[in-house]
Residue, then its C-alpha position, 0 to 999 in steps of 0.5 A: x731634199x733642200x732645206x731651210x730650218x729655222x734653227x741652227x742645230x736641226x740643220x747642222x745635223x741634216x747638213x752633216x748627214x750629206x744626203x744627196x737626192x734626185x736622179x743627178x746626186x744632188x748633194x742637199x742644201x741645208x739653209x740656216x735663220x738667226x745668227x751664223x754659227x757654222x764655221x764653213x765646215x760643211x758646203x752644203x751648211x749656208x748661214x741665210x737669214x730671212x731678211x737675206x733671201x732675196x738678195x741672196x737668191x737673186x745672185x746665187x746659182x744655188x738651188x732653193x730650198x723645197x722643204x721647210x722644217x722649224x721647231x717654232x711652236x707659234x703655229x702662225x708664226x710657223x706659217x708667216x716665216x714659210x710663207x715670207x721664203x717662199x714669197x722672198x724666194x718667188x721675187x728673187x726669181x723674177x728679179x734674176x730673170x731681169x738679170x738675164x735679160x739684161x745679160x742678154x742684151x750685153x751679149x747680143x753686142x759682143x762683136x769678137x775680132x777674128x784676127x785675134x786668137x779664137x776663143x772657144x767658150x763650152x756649156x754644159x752640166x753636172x747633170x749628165x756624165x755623157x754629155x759633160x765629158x763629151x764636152x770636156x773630151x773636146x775642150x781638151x783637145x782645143x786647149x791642147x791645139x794652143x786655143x784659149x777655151x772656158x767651160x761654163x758648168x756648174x762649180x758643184x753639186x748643189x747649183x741649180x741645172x741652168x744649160x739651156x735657154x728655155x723660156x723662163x729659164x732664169x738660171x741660165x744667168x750665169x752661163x750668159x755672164x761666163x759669156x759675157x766676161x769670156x767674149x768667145x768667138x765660139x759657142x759649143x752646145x750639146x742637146x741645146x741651142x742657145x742662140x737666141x741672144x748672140x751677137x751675129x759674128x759669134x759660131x754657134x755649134x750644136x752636137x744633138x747627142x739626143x732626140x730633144x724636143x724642140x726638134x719634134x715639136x711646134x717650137x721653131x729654132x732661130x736661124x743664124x748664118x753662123x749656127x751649124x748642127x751635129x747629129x748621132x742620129x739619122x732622124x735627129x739629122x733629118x728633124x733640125x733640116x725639117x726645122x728649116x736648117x740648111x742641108x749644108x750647116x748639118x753634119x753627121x757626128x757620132x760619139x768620140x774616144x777620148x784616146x788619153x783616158x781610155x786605151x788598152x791596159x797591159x797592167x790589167x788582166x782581164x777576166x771572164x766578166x761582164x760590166x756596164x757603167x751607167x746610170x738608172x735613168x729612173x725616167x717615170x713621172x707615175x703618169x695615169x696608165x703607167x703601170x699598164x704600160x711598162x709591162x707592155x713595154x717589158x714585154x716587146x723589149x723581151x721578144x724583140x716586137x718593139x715598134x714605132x708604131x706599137x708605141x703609137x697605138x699605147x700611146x693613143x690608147x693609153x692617152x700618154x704623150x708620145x714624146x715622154x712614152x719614147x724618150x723618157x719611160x722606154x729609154x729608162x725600161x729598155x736600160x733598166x731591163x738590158x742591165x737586169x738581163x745582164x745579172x740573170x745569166x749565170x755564164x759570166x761574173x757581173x759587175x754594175x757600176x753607176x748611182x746607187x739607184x741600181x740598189x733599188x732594182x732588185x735583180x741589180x742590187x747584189x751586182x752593184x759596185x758603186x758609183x766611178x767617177x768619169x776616167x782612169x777608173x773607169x779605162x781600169x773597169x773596162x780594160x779588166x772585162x771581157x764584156x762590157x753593155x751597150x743599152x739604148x733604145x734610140x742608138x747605137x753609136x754611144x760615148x760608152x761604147x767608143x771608150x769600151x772599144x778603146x779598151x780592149x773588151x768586148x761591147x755587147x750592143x742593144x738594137x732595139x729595132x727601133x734604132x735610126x742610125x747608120x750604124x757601120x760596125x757590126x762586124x765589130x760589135x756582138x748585136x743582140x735584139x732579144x732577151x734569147x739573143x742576149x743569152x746567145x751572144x755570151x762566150x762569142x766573139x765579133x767577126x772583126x776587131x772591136x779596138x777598130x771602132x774608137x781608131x776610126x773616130x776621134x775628137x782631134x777629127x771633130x775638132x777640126x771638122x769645127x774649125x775649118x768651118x769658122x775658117x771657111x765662113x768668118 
């Protein structure tokens, strides 16, 4: 957890630690009062002295300090120095949300000339491995067409998460000034908007890779001429036209196969295994009912019941929002027991790759192998396994399982029965929808080559799906 010590060596010795927290490792912060006496050894080690909070949150994307730790023995002195952080810490916020506005209103001038090469600004987060890559994957190929590209993302794991511009959302500072000094002719966003503040002139793309909120929500979306939606999933699809979105600025895209990072190894030899990379989603918030409910949900994930219309009734009867029962707890469970079913047969070796919250599951921990950073790593992995897992309760068309496909194994997808996508390759893929199917699936093979699904699909084809867009309609 973040913190903010009044001496100097109990936060050298937190600091050193390099604790990380939270579901997004985030690497802890420990802020320092007094004199400076670090000599930058450690990041995560930041000289701040009271009289220096203010101005220093008001420019910084780092993230606050949430605990308070001081060996001062004056009890109300104590308190008087905590009390002063968290006021210092209240009016830096609302004195960056000014910032903001004030970006805002610069950015909302930016007119960029069409007759000069496009520049293609990306936003996106640490925070997600999935929907920063995916971001990466498609900023590459630009970059490699000869288009002048910036990606607007956190610099390291101790910046606060800012892509989006929900109300309120000071930390979204410093995305609008990357617009700012990059002037682009092309926003690009995954799961978020973002137009409230830009100029006419400027693209606006979205590629909705989840069922958000805002699409299934009283809250509107703000309608430019220059906006355009990309969805994985039918009912995302048909949520942003129900928002009033023209039929013709929404289009289908599914997840893409980055062809440099992931493809067939013959370096590799490939074993009788069974891998899955990916995170614990550690979704629950311990709301009022939980615990009734997950073993209901364990349950129909188990003998293949799950139904929109049984979450309707637990969600009525147990007096839980809808949208957190299926978004959030369910795709945590329905990912958390899919990987558990992995480790409980006894067919094939398993091998988990991930955060190290696996090691807090159990029926996972002994399988764990650690956490890969986004790649080369990862290609290897895959193109040493038989099989690899597809678990998501919402959709089958994954980043994962079009970089598993790249790589020669085997996806073992998860269909829920819930799933609202057109899904065209099965043929291609073993399917499982029970626990028993799970269990059946090991030791087959699909009817037809599962190398065919990241050959079908690539980011050079989304790439250009995009630009005949702006060069249509500039």
């Amino acid at each position: 957890m973040d913190t903010y010590f009044t001496e100097y060596e109990s936060a050298y010795h937190v600091a050193k630690q390099k604790n990380r927290s939270g579901i997004f490792n985030d690497l802890d912060i420990c802020y320092y009062n007094g004199d400076k006496q670090d000599n930058g050894e450690l990041e995560n080690l930041i000289h701040l002295p009271l009289e220096h909070i203010y101005d220093y949150f008001t420019e910084t994307p780092n993230r606050h300090p949430l605990n308070f730790i001081s060996g001062i023995e004056d009890a109300k002195l104590k308190n008087d120095i905590q009390e002063f952080l968290q006021v210092s810490q209240s009016l830096a916020w609302d004195a960056k949300l000014k910032i903001c506005n004030q970006y805002k209103e610069e950015v909302s001038k930016l007119e960029p000339d069409f007759s000069e090469p496009l520049r293609i600004l990306f936003i996106t987060t640490r925070i997600t491995t999935v929907l920063q890559f995916a971001t990466r994957n498609i900023e590459e190929v630009f970059r490699k067409m000869g288009y002048e590209t910036f990606i607007s993302i956190e610099s390291n794991a101790m910046q606060s998460w800012g892509a989006n511009d929900s109300r309120n959302n000071a930390n979204f500072a410093w995305h609008l000034k990357n617009i700012l000094h990059f002037n682009p002719h092309i926003i690009f966003n995954i799961d978020w908007v973002n137009n409230e503040f830009l100029n006419d002139k400027i693209f606006n793309f979205t590629w909705y890779q989840d069922p958000m909120p805002i699409l299934f929500n009283g809250e509107e979306i703000k309608k430019r001429d220059r906006d355009y939606f990309f969805y994985i999933l039918d009912s995302v699809g048909e949520a942003i036209e129900k928002k009033g979105i023209s039929k013709d600025h929404i289009f289908w895209q599914p997840f893409c196969t980055n062809s440099n990072l992931f493809f067939r190894r013959e370096d590799i030899q490939r074993e009788e295994k069974i891998v899955f990379l990916g995170g614990d989603y550690k979704g629950e918030r311990n709301l009022p009912h939980e615990e009734e409910v997950i073993p209901l949900l364990v349950e129909m994930l188990n003998d293949g019941t799950l139904s929109n219309e049984k979450l309707r009734e637990i969600s009525e009867k147990y007096d839980m929002d809808y949208d957190y029962l299926d978004h959030e707890l369910l795709t945590t469970i329905a990912r958390r027991e899919t990987v558990k079913w992995i480790c409980m047969q006894d067919k094939y070796p398993v091998e988990i790759y991930g955060t190290d919250a696996w090691l807090d599951t159990p029926e996972v921990a002994k399988y764990y192998k650690g956490l890969l950073p986004y790649g080369e790593e990862m290609a290897k992995v895959y193109n040493s396994a038989k099989y690899a897992l597809v678990a998501h309760h919402h959709y089958m068309y994954q980043q994962r399982l079009f970089e598993i496909s790249a790589c020669g194994a085997i996806p073992i997808v998860y269909d829920s029965g819930v799933t609202q996508e057109n899904f065209v390759h099965k043929d291609n893929v073993l399917v499982f929808h029970t626990h028993k199917e799970f269990e059946d699936c090991i030791g087959k093979v699909p009817k037809s080559n599962p190398d065919q699904i990241a050959k079908d699909l690539s980011f050079e084809t989304f790439a250009n799906k995009i630009l005949d867009i702006v060069k249509n309609n500039a």
